[in-house]
C-alpha positions as CSV (number, residue, x, y, z in Angstrom):
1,X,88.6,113.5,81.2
2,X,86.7,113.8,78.1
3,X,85.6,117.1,78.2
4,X,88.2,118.7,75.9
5,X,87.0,122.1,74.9
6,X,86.0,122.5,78.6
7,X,89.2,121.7,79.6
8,X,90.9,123.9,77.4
9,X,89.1,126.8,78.1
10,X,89.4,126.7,82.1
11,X,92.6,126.0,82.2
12,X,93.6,129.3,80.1
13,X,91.3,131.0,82.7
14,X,92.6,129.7,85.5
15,X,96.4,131.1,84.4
16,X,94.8,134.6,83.6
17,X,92.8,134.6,87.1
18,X,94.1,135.9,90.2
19,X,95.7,133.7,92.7
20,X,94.0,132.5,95.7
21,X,95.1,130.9,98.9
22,X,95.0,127.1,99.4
23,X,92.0,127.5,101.4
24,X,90.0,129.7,99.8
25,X,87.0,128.4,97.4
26,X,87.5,128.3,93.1
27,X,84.1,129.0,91.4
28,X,83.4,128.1,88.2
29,X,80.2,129.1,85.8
30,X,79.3,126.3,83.8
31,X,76.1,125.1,81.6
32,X,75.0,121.8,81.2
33,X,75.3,120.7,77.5
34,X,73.0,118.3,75.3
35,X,76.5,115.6,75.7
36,X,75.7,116.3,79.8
37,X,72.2,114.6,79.8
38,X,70.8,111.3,80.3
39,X,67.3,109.8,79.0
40,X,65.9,111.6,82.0
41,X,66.6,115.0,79.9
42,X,68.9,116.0,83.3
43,X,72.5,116.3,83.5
44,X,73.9,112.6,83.8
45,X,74.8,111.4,87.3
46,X,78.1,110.2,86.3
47,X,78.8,113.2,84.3
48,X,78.9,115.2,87.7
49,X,82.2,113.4,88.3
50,X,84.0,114.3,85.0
51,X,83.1,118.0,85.9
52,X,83.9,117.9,89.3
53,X,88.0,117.0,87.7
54,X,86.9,120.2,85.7
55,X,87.0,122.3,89.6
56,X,90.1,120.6,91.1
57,X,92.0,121.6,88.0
58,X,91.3,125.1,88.4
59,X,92.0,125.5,92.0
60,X,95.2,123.8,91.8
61,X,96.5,125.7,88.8
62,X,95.4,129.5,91.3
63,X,97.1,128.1,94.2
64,X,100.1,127.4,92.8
65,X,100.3,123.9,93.9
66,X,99.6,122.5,90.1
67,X,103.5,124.0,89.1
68,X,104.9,122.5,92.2
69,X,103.4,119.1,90.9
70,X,104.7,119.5,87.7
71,X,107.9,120.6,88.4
72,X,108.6,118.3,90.8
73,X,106.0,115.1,89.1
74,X,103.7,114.9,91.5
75,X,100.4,113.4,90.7
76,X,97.3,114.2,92.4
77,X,95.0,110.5,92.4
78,X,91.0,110.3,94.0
79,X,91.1,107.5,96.4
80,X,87.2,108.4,96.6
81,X,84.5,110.3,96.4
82,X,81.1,110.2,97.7
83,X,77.7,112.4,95.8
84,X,74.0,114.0,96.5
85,X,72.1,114.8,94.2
86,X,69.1,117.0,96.0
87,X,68.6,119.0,92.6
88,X,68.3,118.3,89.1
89,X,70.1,120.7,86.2
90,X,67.9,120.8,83.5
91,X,69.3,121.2,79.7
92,X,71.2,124.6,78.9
93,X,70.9,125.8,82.5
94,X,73.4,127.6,83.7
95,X,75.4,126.9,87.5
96,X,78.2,127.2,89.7
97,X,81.0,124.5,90.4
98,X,82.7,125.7,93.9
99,X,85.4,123.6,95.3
100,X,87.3,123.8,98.3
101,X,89.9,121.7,100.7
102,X,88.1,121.0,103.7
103,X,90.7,119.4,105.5
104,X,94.0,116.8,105.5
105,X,95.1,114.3,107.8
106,X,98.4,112.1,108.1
107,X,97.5,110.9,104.5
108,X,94.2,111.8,102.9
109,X,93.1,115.1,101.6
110,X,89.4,116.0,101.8
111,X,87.6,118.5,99.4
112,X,84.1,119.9,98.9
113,X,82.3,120.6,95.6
114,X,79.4,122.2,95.5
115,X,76.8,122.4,92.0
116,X,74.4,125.4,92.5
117,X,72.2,127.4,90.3
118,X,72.3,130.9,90.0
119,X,69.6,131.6,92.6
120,X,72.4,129.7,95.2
121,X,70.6,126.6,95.5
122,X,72.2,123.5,96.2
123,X,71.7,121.1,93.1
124,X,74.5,118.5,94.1
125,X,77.1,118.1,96.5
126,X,80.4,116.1,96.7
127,X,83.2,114.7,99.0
128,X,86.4,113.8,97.3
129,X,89.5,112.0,99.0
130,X,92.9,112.3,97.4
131,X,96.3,112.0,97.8
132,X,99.6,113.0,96.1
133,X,101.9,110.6,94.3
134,X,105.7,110.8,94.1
135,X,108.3,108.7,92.8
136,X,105.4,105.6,93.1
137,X,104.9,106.6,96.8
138,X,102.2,108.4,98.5
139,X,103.1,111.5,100.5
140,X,102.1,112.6,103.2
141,X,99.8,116.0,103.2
142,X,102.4,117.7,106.1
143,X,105.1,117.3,103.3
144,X,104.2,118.3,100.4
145,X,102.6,121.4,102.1
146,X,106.1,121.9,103.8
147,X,108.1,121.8,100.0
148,X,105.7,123.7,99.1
149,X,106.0,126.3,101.6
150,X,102.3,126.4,102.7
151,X,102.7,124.2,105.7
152,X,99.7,125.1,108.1
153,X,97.5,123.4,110.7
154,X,94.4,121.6,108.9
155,X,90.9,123.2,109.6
156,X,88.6,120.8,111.6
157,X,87.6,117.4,109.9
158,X,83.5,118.2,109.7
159,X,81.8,114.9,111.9
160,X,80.4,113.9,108.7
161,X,83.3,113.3,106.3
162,X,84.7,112.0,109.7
163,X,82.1,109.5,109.9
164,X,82.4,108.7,106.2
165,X,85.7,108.4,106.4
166,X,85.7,105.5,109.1
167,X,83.0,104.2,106.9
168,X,85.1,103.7,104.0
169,X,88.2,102.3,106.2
170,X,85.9,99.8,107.7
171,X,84.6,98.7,103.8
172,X,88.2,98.7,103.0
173,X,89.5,96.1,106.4
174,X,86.5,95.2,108.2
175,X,87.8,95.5,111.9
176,X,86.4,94.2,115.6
177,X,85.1,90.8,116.1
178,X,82.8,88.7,114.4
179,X,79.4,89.1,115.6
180,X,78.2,85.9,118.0
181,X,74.7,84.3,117.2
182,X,72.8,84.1,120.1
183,X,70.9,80.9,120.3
184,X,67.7,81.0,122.2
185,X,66.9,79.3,125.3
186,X,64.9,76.2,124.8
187,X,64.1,73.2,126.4
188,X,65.5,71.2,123.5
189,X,68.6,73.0,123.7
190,X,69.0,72.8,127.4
191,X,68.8,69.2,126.9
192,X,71.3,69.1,124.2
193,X,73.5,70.9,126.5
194,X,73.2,69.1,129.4
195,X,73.9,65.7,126.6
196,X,77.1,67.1,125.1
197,X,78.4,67.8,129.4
198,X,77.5,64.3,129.8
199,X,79.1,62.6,126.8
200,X,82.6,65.1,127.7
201,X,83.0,63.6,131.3
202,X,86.0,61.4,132.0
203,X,84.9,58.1,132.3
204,X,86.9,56.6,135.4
205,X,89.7,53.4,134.2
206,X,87.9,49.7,135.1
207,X,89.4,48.1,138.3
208,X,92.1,46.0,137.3
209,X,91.4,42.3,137.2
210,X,92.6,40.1,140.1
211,X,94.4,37.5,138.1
212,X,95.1,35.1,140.6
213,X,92.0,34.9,141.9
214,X,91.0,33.6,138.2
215,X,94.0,31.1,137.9
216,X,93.0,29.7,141.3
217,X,89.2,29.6,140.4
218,X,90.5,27.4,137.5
219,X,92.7,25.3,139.5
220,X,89.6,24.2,141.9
């Protein structure tokens, strides 16, 4: 976070604002500062991210969950987070941070943030995975919703952060079995075949050699 006077300022906000539920969606108005662009004269791509910390801070200070984590010293960490970027902010332009929970399951919590101009249109978007740290374990979503007293059933995972969630398990611990080459059907490899069946039959034992019939042979 390096975004100090930012920082500052939204999080004096977010104790004046009214309190939302857990579900509903923080907006922020935001402008994109000379310090925001890159040599592109847009706002930077990794500057998005650092912002995007600005919108989670402020929806968990209105929901109340940012007291429960510091009385009890919890620590929200991103496991991950996944951008688009169908718009460009241009210098000084003014837009909207909104960020939401989409949804939790026995360990991960998804959230949405969403960059838009004024006029509503979509300029980036972002998925974010977290979890909650206590005590240098990770708990589980159910739980720290229960102490909190906000225990609910979890909206429906969307298909796509479904589908990017598998995605990033699979990247994780590739799973399933190695893919077989197929080897094409030639006469040279029929042959080959056909050698190696040859060269793996049991030869049968020689007959045993009559040994009297050799000493008498040398007798005569």
């Amino acid at each position: 976070m390096n975004l100090v006077f930012r920082l500052i300022r939204i999080v004096i906000a977010a104790l004046l604002r009214p309190r939302i539920d857990m579900l509903d969606t923080s907006e922020l108005s935001l402008r994109v500062w000379p310090n925001d662009l890159d040599l592109n004269l847009h706002m930077n791509n990794g500057r998005y991210f650092t912002v995007m910390d600005l919108g989670r801070i402020d929806l968990m200070i209105r929901t109340g969950v940012a007291g429960w984590m510091w009385r009890r010293k919890w620590r929200p960490v991103v496991a991950s987070e996944t951008m688009r970027f169908p718009r460009s902010l241009k210098p000084f332009q003014r837009y909207r941070l909104k960020t939401r929970v989409l949804c939790w399951d026995e360990r991960w919590i998804f959230l949405e943030q969403r960059f838009e101009t004024l006029a509503g249109t979509l300029a980036a978007l972002g998925i974010v995975k977290a979890i909650i740290t206590a005590e240098q374990r990770t708990m589980r979503p159910k739980e720290a919703l229960k102490i909190m007293g906000m225990l609910r059933r979890s909206p429906q995972m969307p298909p796509a952060v479904k589908a990017w969630a598998l995605a990033e398990e699979w990247m994780v611990e590739p799973r399933g079995p190695e893919p077989v080459m197929e080897i094409e059907e030639t006469g040279e490899a029929e042959q080959a075949a056909k050698t190696i069946e040859v060269a793996e039959e049991p030869q049968p034992d020689p007959p045993p050699v009559n040994r009297l019939i050799g000493w008498r042979r040398r007798r005569a």
